[in-house]
Structure formats: structure tokens, C-alpha cells
N, C-alpha and C positions, 0 to 999 in steps of 0.2 A: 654598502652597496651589495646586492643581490648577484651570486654570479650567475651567470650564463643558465651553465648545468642545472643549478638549483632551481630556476626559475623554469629549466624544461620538466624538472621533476615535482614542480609543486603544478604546474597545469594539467599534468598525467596524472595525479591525484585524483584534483577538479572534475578530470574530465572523465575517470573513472567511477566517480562516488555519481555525476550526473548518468552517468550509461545506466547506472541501474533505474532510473526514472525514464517517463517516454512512453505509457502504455497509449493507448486507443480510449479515451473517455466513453464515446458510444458503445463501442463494443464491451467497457466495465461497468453501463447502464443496462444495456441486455440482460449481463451475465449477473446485476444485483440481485435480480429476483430473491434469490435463499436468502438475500441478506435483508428484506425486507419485514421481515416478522420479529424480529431484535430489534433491528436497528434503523427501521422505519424507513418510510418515502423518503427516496434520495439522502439516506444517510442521517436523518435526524429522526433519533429516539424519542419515543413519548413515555417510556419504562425508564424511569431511576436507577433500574441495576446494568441498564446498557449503555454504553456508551455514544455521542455521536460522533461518524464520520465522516459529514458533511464537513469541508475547511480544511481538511485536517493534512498537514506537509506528506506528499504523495515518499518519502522517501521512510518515512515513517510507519506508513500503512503498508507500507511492502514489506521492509522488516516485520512489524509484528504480525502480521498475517504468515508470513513464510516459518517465523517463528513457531504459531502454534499448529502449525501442517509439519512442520518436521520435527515437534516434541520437544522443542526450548522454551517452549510457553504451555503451562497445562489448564488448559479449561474444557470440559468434557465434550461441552456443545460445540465451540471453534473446533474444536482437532478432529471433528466429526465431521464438521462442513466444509472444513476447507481442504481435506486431506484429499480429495482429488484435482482440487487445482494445477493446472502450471504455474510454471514462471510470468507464461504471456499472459497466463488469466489474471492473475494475482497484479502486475503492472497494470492492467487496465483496470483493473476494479480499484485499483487506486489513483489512477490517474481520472477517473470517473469523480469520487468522494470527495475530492484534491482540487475540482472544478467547481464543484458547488459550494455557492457562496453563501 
């Protein structure tokens, strides 16, 4: 049986791994533009050496995205593009990518 406490503690978890999710999809469609020459119309690549991010779990693209704007992930072109981002820009452009099916 799960007590009480533990059960307030594993929904603070939950509730904090979803906060990081929730961007503006439209607003991460505006703001794809620079990402369209990689990684193509609405997030699908037609280049083999990029990847697509059309589908792709919005909690994921937040991470590596913030990843390689704050130098935990090195690729010359990402950390070039995205090193102006925010937080709010970086949520919506994932939660944009994370919409298309």
C-alpha cells in the first residue's frame, strides 16, 4: 500500500517533469523558420544527416535543444542557432514539432 506522503511525492514529480512541457505550438511554428533549412517543412528532413522533429516527445526536444544552447551537447550549427533562444522559445518550438503528426 502506497502511503499518503509518498503518493503526494510521486505526483510533485509528475507534475514537475510535465511543467517543463506546455509551449504555444503556433508561436513554435512562427519561430521555426531557422529551423527549416536542416530540418525541413514542419520538422521533416529531406537531408540524411538531419534529423526529423516532426512526432518527436515535446519533452525531449526541450532537453536537447537547451542542451546544445548551453554547451552539453556540441554541434557547431545547433549551438549557433539556438544560443539565442529562451526557455519560452525553446517550449514552443517543441511543442510546435511534438504536434506534428
Amino acid at each position: 500500500m502506497i502511503k499518503p506522503m509518498m503518493m503526494l511525492v510521486m505526483c510533485g514529480l509528475l507534475i514537475s517533469v510535465n511543467a517543463q512541457a506546455g509551449g504555444d505550438a503556433a508561436a513554435g511554428k512562427a519561430k521555426s523558420e531557422d529551423c527549416v533549412g536542416c530540418h525541413g517543412l514542419n520538422g521533416r528532413s529531406n537531408n540524411p544527416n538531419y534529423p526529423n522533429l516532426a512526432g518527436q516527445k515535446e519533452n525531449y526536444l526541450i532537453k536537447a535543444t537547451k542542451d546544445y544552447r548551453d554547451g552539453k551537447r556540441n554541434d557547431a550549427i545547433m549551438g549557433t542557432i539556438v544560443k539565442g533562444l529562451s526557455d519560452a522559445d525553446i517550449a514552443n518550438l517543441a511543442a510546435f514539432y511534438a504536434s506534428v503528426k
